[in-house]
C-alpha positions in Angstrom: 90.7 14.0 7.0 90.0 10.4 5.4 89.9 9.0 9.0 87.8 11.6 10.4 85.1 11.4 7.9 85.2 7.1 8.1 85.2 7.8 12.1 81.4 10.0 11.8 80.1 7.7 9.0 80.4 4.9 11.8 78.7 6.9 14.6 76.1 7.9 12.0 75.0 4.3 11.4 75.6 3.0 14.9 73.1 5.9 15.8 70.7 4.9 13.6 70.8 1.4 13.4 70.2 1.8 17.8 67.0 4.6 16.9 65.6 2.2 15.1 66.0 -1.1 17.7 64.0 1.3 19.7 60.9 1.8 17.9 57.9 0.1 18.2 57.2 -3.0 15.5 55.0 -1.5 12.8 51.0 -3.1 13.0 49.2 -3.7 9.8 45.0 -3.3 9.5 43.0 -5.0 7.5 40.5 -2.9 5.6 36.9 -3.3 6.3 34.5 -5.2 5.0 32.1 -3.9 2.2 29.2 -2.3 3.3 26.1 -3.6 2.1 24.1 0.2 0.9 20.1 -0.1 1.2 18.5 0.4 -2.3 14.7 1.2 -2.6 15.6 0.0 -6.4 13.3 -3.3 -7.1 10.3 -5.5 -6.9 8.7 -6.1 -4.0 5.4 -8.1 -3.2 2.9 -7.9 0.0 -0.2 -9.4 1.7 -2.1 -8.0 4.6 -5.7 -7.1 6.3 -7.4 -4.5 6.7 -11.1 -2.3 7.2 -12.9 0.1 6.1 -16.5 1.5 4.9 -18.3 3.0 2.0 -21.1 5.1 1.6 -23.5 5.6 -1.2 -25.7 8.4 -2.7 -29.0 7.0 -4.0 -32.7 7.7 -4.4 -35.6 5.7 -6.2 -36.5 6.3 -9.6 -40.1 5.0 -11.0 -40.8 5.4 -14.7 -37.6 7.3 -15.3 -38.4 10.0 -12.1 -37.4 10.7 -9.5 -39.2 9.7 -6.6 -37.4 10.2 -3.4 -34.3 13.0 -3.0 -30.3 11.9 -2.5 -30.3 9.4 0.7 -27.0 9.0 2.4 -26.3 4.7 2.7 -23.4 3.3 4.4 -21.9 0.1 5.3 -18.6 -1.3 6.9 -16.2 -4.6 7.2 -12.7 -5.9 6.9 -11.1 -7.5 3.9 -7.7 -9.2 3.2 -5.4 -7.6 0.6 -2.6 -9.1 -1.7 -0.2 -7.2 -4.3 3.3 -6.4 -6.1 4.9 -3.6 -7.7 8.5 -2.2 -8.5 10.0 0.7 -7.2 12.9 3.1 -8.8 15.4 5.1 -5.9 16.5 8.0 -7.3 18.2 11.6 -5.7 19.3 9.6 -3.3 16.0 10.6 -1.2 13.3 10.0 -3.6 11.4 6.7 -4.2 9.0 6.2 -7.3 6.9 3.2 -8.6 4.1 1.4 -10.1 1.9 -1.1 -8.3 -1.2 -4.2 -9.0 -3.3 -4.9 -6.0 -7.0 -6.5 -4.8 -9.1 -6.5 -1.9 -10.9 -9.4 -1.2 -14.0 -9.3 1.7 -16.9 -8.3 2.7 -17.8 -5.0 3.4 -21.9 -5.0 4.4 -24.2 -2.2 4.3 -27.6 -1.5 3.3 -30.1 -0.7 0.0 -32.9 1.1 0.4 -36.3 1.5 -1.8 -37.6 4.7 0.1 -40.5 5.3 -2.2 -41.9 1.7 -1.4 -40.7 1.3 1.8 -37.7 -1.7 0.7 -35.1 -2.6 2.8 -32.3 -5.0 1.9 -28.6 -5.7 2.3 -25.6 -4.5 -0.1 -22.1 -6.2 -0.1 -18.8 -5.0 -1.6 -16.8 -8.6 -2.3 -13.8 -7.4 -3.9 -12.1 -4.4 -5.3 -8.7 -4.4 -7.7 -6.5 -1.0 -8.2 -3.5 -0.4 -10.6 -1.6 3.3 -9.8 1.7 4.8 -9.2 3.2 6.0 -5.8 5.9 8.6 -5.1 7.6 9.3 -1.5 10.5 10.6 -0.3 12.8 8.9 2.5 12.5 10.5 5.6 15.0 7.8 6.7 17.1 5.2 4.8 14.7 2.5 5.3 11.7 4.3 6.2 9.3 6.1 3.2 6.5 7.7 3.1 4.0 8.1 0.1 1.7 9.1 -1.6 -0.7 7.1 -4.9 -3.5 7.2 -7.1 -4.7 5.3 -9.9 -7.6 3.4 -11.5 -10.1 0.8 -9.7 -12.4 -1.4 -10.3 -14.8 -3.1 -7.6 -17.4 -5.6 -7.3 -20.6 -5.5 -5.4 -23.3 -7.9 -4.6 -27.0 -7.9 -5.5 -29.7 -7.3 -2.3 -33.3 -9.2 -1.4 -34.9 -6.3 -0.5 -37.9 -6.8 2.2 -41.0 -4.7 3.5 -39.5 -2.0 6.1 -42.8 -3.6 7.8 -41.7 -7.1 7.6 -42.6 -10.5 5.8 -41.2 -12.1 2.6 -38.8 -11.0 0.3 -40.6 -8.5 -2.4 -37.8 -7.1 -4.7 -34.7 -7.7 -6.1 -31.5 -5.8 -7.1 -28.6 -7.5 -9.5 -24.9 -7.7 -8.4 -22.5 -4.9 -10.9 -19.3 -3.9 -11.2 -18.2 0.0 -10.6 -15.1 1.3 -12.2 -13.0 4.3 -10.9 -10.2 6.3 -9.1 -8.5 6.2 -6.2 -6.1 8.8 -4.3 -4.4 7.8 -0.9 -1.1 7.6 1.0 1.3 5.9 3.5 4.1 4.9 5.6 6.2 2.1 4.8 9.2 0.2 6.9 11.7 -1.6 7.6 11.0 -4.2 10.0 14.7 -3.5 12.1 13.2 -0.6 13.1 11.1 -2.8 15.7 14.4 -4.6 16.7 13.8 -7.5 14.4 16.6 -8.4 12.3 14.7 -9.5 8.9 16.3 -8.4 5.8 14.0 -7.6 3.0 11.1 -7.3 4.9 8.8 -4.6 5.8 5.2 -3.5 7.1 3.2 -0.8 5.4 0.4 0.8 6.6 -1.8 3.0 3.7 -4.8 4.7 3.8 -7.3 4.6 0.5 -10.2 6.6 -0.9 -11.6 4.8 -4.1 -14.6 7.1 -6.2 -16.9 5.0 -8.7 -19.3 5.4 -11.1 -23.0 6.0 -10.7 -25.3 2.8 -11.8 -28.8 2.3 -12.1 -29.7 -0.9 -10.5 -33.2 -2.2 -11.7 -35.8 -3.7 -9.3 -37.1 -7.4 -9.9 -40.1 -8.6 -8.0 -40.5 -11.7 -6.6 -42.8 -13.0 -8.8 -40.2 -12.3 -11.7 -42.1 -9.7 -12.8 -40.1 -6.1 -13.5 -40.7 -3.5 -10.9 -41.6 -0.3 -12.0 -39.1 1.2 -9.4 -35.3 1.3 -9.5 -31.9 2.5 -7.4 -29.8 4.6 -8.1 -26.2 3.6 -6.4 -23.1 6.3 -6.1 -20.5 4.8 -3.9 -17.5 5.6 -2.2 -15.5 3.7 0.1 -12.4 4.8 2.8 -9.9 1.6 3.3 -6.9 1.5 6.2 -4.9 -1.5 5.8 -1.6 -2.7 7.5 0.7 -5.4 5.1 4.1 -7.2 5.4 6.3 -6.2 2.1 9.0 -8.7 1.1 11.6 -6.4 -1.3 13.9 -9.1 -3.5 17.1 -6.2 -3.6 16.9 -4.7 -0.3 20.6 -5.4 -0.2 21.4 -3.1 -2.5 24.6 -3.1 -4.3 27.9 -3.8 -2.4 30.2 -0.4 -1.6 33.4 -0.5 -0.8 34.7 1.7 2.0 38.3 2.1 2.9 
């Protein structure tokens, strides 16, 4: 019995060690590298160009009356635009953050005397705005938005002339207007064009700033008070197209296995 059982113990392992010369030499893979996840999460800063135009509500007021009814004024021009803000990711699909920027150009319309028949021209130099934005990622490097805020601006005086021609006859001083602004956007990443720049992105945001109603008193050229003044309600529409450099685009580094 002894022998028989020593006799299939050595088939056994004859068997087996032959099974095993057969098989195929075992490969090893190396896990893959981390993947670097996208975050939203960060500062960013941006500079760009845009245009736009404002319009104005106004009439003439002479000896605290008024002399003429609401006119309609307009004007229109491009401007260059730097900025900076920080953005928090959060839901995995939501984007929220605050934001600092000013517009710097020259947006030329016109200032009008109606009751005296007074022409001149108005400029918008600059305007600042400080808000918050919230979007939501339609894709993981593309957002869209929404913002609002406060805003100042700041607006040049006018030499107002004769609608018939001739000298200058009046006067109007430069101000500042204070006030709100609502608007919206789409922002970027650049690889979406193919272009393999990490960190950087274009946005391109539409702007509709509200300010305050001044009083703007007329100076004749002689120095001499006028007893007429303006009356100056504007609002002004902005499209603008920037590049965006995010410092943590990278986003923290995920390990997948």
């Amino acid at each position: 019995m002894k022998k028989v059982l020593l006799a299939l113990t050595a088939v056994a392992a004859f068997t087996g060690s032959a099974f095993a010369a057969d098989l195929p030499a075992r490969t090893y893979t190396k896990a893959p590298p981390p993947v670097m996840t996208p975050s939203w999460t960060g500062f960013y800063i941006f500079g760009g160009a845009g245009g736009g135009i404002w319009d104005a509500d106004s009439h003439t007021v002479a000896g605290g009356v008024a002399t003429t009814i609401d006119q309609r004024m307009g004007g229109d021009g491009w401007f260059g635009t730097v900025g900076a803000g920080y953005d928090w990711q959060f839901n995995s699909s939501w984007v929220a953050g605050v934001f600092a920027d000013g517009q710097f150009g020259s947006l030329r319309g016109s200032m009008n005397d109606n009751f005296f028949g007074r022409t001149g021209t108005e400029k918008l130099k600059d305007t600042w705005a400080a808000g918050v934005r919230a979007g939501y990622l339609v894709a993981p490097n593309v957002l869209s938005y929404v913002n609002a805020g406060y805003t100042g601006s700041e607006w040049s005086g006018a030499t107002l002339t004769s609608t018939l021609g001739g000298p200058a006859v009046a006067t109007t001083p430069s101000f500042n207007r204070n006030g709100w602004f609502v608007g919206g956007g789409v922002e970027n990443n650049l690889n979406i064009f193919g272009i393999s720049a990490p960190g950087w992105f274009m946005k391109t945001e539409y702007r509709a700033a509200y300010f305050n109603s001044i009083t703007l008193p007329e100076t004749l050229a002689s120095g001499a008070p006028s007893v007429d003044s303006v009356t100056f309600k504007p609002w002004v529409q902005t499209i603008s197209t920037s590049l965006v450099y995010r410092f943590n685009w990278t986003g923290p580094v995920v390990a997948k296995y």
